[in-house]
VMD Tcl script that draws the C-alpha trace (Angstrom):
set ca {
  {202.22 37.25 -16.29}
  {199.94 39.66 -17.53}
  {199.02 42.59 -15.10}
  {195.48 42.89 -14.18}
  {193.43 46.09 -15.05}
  {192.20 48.69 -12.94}
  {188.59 48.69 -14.03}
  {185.84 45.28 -14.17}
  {185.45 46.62 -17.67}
  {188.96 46.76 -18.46}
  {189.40 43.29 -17.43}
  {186.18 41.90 -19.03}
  {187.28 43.51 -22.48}
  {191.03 42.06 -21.95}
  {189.75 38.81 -21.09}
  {187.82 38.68 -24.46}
  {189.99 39.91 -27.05}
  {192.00 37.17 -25.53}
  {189.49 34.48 -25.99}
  {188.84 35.33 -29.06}
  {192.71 34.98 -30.32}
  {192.27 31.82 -28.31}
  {189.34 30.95 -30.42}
  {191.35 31.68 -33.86}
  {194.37 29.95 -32.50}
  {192.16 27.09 -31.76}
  {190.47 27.12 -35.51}
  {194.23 27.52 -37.08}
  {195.91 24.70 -35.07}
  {192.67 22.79 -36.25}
  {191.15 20.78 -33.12}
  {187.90 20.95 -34.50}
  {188.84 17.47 -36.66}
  {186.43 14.52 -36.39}
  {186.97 12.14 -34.31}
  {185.62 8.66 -34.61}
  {183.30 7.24 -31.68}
  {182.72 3.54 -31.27}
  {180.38 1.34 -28.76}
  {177.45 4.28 -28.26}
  {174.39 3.37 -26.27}
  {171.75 5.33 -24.48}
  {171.97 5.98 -20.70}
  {168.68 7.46 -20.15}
  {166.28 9.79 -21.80}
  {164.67 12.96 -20.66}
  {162.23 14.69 -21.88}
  {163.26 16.08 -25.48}
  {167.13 15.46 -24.07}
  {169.05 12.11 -24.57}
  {172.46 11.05 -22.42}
  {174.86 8.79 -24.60}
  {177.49 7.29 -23.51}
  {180.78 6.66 -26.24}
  {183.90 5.91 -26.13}
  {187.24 7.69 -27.73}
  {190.51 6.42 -29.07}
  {193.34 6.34 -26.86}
  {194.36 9.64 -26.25}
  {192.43 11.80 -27.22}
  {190.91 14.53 -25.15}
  {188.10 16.60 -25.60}
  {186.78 19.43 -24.27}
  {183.90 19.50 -21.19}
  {180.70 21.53 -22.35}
  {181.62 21.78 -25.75}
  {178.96 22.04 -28.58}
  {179.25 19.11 -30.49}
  {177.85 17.80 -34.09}
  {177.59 13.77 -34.02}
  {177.59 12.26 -37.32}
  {175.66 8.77 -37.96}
  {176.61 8.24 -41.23}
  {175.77 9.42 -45.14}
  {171.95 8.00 -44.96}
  {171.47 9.21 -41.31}
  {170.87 13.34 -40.52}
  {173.44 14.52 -38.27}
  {172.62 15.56 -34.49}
  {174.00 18.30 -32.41}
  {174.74 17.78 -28.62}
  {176.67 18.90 -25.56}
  {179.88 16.96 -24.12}
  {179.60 16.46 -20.73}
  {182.36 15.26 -19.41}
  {185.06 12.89 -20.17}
  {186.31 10.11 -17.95}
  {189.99 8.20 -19.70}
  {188.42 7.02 -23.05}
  {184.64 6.76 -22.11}
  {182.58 9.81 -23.49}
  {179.35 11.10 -22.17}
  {177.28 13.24 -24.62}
  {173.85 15.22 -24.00}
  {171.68 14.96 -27.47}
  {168.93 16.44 -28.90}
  {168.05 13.79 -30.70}
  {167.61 9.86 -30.35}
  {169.62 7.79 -32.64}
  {169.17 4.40 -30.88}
  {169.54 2.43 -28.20}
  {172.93 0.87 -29.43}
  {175.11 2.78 -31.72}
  {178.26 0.62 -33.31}
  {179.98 3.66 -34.41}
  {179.92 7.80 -35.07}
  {181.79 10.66 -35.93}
  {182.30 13.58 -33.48}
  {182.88 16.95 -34.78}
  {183.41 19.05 -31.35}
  {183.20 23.00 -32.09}
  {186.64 23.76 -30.13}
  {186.47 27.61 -30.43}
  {182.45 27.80 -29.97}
  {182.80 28.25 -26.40}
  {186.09 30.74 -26.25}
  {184.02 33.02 -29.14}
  {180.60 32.39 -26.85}
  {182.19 33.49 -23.52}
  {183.96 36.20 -25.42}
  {180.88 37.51 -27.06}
  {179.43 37.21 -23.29}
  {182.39 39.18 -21.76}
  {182.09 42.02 -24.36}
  {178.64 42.26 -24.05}
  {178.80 42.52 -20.15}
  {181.44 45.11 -20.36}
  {179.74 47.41 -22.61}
  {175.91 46.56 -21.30}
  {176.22 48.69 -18.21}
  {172.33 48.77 -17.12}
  {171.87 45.23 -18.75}
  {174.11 43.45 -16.07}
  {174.93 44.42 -12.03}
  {178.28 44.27 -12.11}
  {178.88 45.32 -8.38}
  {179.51 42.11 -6.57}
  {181.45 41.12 -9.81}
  {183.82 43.98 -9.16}
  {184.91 42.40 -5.87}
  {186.35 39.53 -7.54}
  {189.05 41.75 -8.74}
  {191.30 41.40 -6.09}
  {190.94 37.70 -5.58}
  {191.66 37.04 -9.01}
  {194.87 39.15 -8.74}
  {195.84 37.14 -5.83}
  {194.89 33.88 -7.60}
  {196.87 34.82 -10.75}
  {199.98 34.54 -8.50}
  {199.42 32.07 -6.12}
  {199.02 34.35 -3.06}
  {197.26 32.24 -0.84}
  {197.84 34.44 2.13}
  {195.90 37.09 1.08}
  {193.19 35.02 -0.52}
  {193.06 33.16 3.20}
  {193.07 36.72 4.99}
  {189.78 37.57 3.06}
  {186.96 39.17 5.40}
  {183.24 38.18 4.51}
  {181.00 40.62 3.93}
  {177.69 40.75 2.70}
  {178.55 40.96 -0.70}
  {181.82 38.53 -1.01}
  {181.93 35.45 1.17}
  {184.86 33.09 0.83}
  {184.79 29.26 1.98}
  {188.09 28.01 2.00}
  {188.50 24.77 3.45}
  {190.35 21.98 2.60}
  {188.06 19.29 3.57}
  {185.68 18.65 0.44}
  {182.51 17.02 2.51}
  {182.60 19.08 5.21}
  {183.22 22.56 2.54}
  {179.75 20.90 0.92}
  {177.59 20.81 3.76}
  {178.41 24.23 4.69}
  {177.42 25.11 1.04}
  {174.35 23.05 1.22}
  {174.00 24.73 4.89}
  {174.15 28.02 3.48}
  {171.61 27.34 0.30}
  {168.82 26.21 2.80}
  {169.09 29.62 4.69}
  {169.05 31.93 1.34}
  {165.89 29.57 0.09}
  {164.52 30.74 3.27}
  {165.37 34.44 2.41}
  {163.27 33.81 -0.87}
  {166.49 34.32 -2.44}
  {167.69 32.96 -6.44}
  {170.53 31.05 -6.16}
  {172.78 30.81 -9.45}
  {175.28 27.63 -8.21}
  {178.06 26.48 -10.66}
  {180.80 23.69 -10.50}
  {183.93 23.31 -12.77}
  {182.22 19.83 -14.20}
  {179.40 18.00 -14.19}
  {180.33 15.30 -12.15}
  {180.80 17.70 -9.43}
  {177.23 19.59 -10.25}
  {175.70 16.14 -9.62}
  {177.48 15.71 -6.09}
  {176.44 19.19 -4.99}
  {173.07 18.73 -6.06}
  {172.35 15.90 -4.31}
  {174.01 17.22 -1.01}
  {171.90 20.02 -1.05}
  {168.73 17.95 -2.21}
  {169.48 16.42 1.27}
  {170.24 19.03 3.22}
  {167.26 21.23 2.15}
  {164.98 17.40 2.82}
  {166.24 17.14 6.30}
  {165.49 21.01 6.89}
  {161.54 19.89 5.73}
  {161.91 21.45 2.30}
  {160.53 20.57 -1.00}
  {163.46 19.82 -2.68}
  {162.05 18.64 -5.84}
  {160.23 22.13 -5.99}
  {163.12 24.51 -5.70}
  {165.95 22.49 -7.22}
  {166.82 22.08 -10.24}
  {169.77 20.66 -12.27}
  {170.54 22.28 -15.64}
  {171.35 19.38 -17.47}
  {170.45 15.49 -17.59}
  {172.11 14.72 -14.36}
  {174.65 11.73 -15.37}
  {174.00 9.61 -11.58}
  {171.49 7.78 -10.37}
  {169.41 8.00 -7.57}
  {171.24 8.18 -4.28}
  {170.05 8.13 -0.22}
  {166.51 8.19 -1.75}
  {167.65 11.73 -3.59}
  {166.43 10.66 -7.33}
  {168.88 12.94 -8.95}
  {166.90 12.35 -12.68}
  {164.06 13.72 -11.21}
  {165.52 16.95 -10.09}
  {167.26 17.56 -13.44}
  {165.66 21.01 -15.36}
  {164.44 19.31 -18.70}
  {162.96 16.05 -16.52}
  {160.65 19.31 -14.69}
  {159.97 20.86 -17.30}
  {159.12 18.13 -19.29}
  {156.92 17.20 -16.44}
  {155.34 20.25 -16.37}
  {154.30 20.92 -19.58}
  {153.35 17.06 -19.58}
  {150.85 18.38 -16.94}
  {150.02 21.16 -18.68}
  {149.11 19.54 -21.43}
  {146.86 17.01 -19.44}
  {145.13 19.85 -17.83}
  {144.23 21.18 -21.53}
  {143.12 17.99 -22.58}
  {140.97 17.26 -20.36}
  {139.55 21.18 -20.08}
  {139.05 20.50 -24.26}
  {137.12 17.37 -23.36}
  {134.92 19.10 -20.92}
  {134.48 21.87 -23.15}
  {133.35 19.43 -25.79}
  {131.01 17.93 -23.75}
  {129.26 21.27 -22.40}
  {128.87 22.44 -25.92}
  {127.62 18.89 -26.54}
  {124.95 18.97 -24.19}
  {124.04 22.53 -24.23}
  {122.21 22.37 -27.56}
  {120.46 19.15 -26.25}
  {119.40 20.40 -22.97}
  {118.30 24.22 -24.47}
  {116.28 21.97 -26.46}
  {114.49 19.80 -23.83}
  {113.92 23.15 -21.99}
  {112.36 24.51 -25.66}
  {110.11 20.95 -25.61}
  {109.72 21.09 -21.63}
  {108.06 25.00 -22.55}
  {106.16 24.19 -25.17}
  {104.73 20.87 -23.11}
  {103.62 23.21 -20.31}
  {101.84 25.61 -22.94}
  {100.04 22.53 -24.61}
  {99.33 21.47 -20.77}
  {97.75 25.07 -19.56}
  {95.90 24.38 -22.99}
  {94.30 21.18 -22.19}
  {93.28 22.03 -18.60}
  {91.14 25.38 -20.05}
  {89.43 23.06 -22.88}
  {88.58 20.76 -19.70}
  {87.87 23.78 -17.85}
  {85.45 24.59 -20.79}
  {84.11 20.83 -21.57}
  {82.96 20.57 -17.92}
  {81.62 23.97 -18.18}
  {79.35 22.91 -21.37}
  {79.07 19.25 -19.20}
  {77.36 21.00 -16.09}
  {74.95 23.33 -18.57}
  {73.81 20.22 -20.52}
  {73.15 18.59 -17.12}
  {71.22 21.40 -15.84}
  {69.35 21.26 -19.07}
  {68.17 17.57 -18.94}
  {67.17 18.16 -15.46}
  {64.91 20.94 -15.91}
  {63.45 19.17 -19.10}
  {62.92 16.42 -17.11}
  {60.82 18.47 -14.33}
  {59.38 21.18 -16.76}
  {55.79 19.87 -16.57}
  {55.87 19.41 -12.51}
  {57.69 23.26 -11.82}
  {54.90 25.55 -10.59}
  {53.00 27.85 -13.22}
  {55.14 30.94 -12.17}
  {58.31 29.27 -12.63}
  {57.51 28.43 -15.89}
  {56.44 31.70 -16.72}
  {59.36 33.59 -15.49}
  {62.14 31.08 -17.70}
  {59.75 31.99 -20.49}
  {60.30 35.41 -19.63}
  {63.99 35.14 -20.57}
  {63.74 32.36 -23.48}
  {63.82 29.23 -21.99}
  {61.09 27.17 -22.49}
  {61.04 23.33 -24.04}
  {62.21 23.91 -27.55}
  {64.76 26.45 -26.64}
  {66.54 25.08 -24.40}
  {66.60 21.72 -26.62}
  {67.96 24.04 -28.94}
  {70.54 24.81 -25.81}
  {71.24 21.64 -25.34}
  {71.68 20.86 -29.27}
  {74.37 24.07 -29.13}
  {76.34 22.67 -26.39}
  {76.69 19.57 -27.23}
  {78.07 20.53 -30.58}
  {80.15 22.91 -28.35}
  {81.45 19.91 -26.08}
  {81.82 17.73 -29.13}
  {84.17 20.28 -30.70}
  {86.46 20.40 -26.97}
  {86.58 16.80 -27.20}
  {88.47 16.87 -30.37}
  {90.87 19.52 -29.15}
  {92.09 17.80 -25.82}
  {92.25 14.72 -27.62}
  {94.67 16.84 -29.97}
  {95.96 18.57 -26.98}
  {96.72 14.74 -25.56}
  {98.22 13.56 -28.37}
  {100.37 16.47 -28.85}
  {101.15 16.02 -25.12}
  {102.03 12.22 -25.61}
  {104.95 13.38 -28.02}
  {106.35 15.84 -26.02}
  {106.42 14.10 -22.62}
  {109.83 12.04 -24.12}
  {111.17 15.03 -26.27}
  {111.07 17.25 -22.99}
  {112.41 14.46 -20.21}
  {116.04 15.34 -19.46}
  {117.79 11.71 -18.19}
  {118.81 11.69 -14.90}
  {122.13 11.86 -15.13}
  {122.83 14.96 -17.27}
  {121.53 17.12 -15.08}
  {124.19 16.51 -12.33}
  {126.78 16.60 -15.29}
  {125.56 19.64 -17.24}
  {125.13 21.48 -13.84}
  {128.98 20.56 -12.32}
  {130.36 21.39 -16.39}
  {128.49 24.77 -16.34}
  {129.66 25.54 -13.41}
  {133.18 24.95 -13.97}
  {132.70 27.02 -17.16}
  {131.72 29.66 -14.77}
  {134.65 29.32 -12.63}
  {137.50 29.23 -15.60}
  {136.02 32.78 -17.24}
  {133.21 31.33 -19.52}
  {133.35 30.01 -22.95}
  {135.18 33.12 -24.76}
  {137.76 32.57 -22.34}
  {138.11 28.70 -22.45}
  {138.30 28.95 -26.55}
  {141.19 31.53 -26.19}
  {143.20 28.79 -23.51}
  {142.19 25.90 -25.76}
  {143.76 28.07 -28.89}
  {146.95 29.47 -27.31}
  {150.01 27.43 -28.84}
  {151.96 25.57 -26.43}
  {155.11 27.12 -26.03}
  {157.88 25.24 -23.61}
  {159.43 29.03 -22.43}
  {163.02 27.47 -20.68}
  {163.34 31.15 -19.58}
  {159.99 31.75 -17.76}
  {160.53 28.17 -16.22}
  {164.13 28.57 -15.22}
  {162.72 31.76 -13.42}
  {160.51 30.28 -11.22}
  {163.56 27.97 -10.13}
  {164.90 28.83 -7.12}
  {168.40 27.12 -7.28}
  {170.13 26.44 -10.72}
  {172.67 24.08 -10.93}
  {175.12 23.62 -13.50}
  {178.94 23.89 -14.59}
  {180.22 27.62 -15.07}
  {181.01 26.85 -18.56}
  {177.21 26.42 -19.45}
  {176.56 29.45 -18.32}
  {178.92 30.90 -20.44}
  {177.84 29.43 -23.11}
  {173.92 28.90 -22.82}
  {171.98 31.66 -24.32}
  {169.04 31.12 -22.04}
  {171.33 32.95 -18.69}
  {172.00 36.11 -20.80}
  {168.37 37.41 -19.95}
  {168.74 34.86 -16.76}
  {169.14 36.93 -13.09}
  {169.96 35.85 -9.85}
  {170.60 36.83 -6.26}
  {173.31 34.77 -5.27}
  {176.13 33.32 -6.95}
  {177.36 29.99 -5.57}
  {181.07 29.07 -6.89}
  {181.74 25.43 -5.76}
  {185.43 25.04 -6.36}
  {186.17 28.09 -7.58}
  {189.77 28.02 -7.70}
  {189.27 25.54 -10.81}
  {186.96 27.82 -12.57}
  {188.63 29.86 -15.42}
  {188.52 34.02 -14.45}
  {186.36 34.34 -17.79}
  {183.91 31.53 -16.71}
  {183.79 32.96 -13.52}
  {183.24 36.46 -14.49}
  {180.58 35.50 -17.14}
  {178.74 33.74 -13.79}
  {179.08 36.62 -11.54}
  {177.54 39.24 -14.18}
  {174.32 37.51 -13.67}
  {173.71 38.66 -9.56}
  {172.50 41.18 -8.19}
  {173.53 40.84 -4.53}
  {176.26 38.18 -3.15}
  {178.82 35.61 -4.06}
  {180.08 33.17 -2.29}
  {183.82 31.60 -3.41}
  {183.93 27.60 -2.31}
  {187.16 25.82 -2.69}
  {190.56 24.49 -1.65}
  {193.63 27.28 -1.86}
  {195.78 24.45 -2.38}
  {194.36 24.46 -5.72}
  {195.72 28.16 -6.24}
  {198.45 28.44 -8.23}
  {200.51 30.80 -10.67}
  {199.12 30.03 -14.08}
  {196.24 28.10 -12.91}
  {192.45 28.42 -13.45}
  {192.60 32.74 -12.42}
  {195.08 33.19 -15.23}
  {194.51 36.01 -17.27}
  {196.34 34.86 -20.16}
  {197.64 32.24 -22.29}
  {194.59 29.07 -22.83}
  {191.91 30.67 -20.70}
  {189.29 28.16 -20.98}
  {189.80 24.01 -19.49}
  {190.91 22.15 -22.61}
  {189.01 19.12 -21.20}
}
mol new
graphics top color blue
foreach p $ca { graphics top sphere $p radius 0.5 }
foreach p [lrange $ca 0 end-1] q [lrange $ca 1 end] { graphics top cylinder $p $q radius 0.2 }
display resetview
């Protein structure tokens, strides 16, 4: 048995020098050999993610959360995937590609050592990152693993929680569950992050949906602050629709959403820029049709100005010879007598006559205008509500830049705004997205059958608590808290 070092760093570096001989052993005794797959079909599809189900000769075993290449055949491309779990010969794969509803036959290539050389690499780094990772509450698993490497239950059992390190031993697996889905309520309440892993994926679909249920009948919204890392391999269950939770099925609907929203912002956009050429011109038309308007009421003005002095003319003609001597004498006086004001009246007709044929221009001109100018009913309400939203979003400039940013599905930005993360310790390990990834709480569901490096690799990623979940009986010299020999499940 292989003593355990003083330090976390010690530990972390021992722990990957031996996965990686692990990983070389692994490559040299050559279990990365194809293995042929028969009687594939799709289970479901999420998102960009698909869940295949195969089935294995008779026994063979192969590694859980394993990176995996699947090959179709010399005229299909190859696909890479994730094994999820194996159950006697049946074989459940995640993919990132579809290759059919119903596949006869395939060729697995599993990568054996990826994982020991990925958790090694993870290990190392974690050691030597210092600032990069809080390895406090990590540290306290020191002595639990020392107690675990020998079987010492009694000191494991005599464990005081504290605030940092809270063991759950209880042998009773429902009743152990509730208290974990008890205890992830009350830390979503303390707007805590909750990292919570399993040993296997069968087991990160049970604990998801008792907490789904647990944090329903507390009057949560489950479906907004759960989330399970992978295509969940159950069904819907107690009205928990376990698909729905899983992290590519939200994101997928979110960017789904997102890229709804954008279409439909482009198609308002369009429109505004559609009708704001058509309405600045009606309001050009409806300008000019006032100015022609103004025009054609002063050549009125003027016509029955020239009107009313014509009138006044023929009525004084008309009189001349009855209006008194001195009347006559004082319009002579200023000019008007007979043949002037003939002359007058010859002047202002030609004067009317010429006002005539500008408001019948003016009318004409109006005529056109009147349907160039008229704005239909119904694009005022529209224009107004689009121009308003314009308003509201930032204005065009800022509309073109959201309509021309690229799309980009960020896993880590939308993991973050996750509040509980579930998935198998392994995947952790393993997945590059937790290396930038932190958390407040770790959540260890049956930790006594989680490998110290898997464990570890899990715990480098809080920054306050852990909580151990298990049964001791499961405890054992040599078991999962081994610090040598095969380090990491072989399936």
């Amino acid at each position: 048995m292989t003593a355990m070092p003083g330090t976390l760093p010690d530990l972390l570096d021992h722990l990957a020098a031996t996965l990686e001989r692990e990983a070389a052993h692994s490559t040299e005794q050559g279990r990365d050999q194809e293995i042929a797959l028969v009687r594939g079909r799709l289970l479901q599809t999420v998102g960009n993610l698909h869940l295949y189900e195969f089935f294995l000769p008779p026994d063979v075993i192969v590694g859980a959360d394993l990176a995996a290449t699947l090959l179709l055949g010399e005229e299909a491309e190859p696909t890479e995937g994730i094994v999820l779990f194996q159950e006697e010969e049946r074989l459940v794969l995640q993919l990132f590609d579809a290759i059919g509803d119903v596949v006869p036959n395939a060729t697995l290539v599993p990568d054996t050592s990826g994982l020991a050389l990925t958790t090694s690499r993870r290990l190392a780094e974690m050691s030597k990152a210092g600032s990069s990772y809080t390895l406090g509450p990590a540290e306290r698993l020191l002595p639990i693993l020392e107690a675990g490497q020998s079987g010492d239950r009694g000191t494991l059992e005599a464990l005081t929680p504290t605030s940092v390190l809270t063991p759950l031993w209880q042998d009773d697996l429902s009743a152990r569950r509730q208290k974990l889905a008890t205890l992830v309520v009350e830390l979503i309440r303390a707007n805590k992050r909750i990292l919570l892993v399993t040993p296997d994926h069968q087991s990160a679909d049970l604990v998801t949906l008792v907490a789904a249920r647990a944090m329903k009948a507390a009057g949560l919204t489950f479906k907004s602050w759960l989330s399970r890392y992978e295509v969940a391999t159950s069904k819907e269950s107690a009205g928990i629709p376990l698909p729905d939770l899983g992290f590519e099925a939200q994101m997928h609907q979110f960017y789904a959403k997102s890229r709804s929203d954008k279409a439909a912002l482009r198609k308002k956009y369009d429109r505004f820029r559609e009708l704001t050429p058509i309405l600045a011109y009606k309001a050009q038309k409806q300008k000019d049709l006032d100015e022609v308007r103004l025009l054609e009421w002063r050549l009125l003005t003027q016509l029955s100005d020239y009107q009313a002095k014509i009138k006044e003319i023929d009525a004084t003609l008309a009189q001349y010879e009855q209006l008194p001597i001195w009347r006559r004498l004082s319009m002579q006086a200023v000019g008007k007598n007979v043949e002037s004001l003939r002359e007058y009246r010859v002047i202002y007709e030609r004067y009317s006559a010429g006002l005539r044929t500008e408001v019948d221009i003016a009318k004409q001109r109006i005529d056109e205008l009147i349907p160039e100018a008229t704005v239909p009913k119904e694009l005022k309400p529209e224009f107004a509500e689009l121009k308003e939203d314009v308003i509201h979003l930032g204005g065009t400039k800022k509309i073109r830049e959201l309509l021309a940013a690229e799309e980009n599905t960020n896993r880590q930005a939308f993991v973050q705004n996750r509040r509980v993360i579930l998935t198998t310790a392994a995947r952790v390990a393993a997945d590059e997205l937790f290396r930038k990834v932190r958390f407040d709480v770790l959540i260890a569901d049956e930790a006594p059958r989680i490998s110290a490096p898997l464990l570890l690799a899990a715990a480098g990623l809080v920054r306050e608590r852990i909580v151990l979940s298990g049964d001791l009986r499961e405890v054992t010299p040599h078991g999962a808290w081994s610090l040598d020999g095969d380090l990491l499940p072989a399936g």
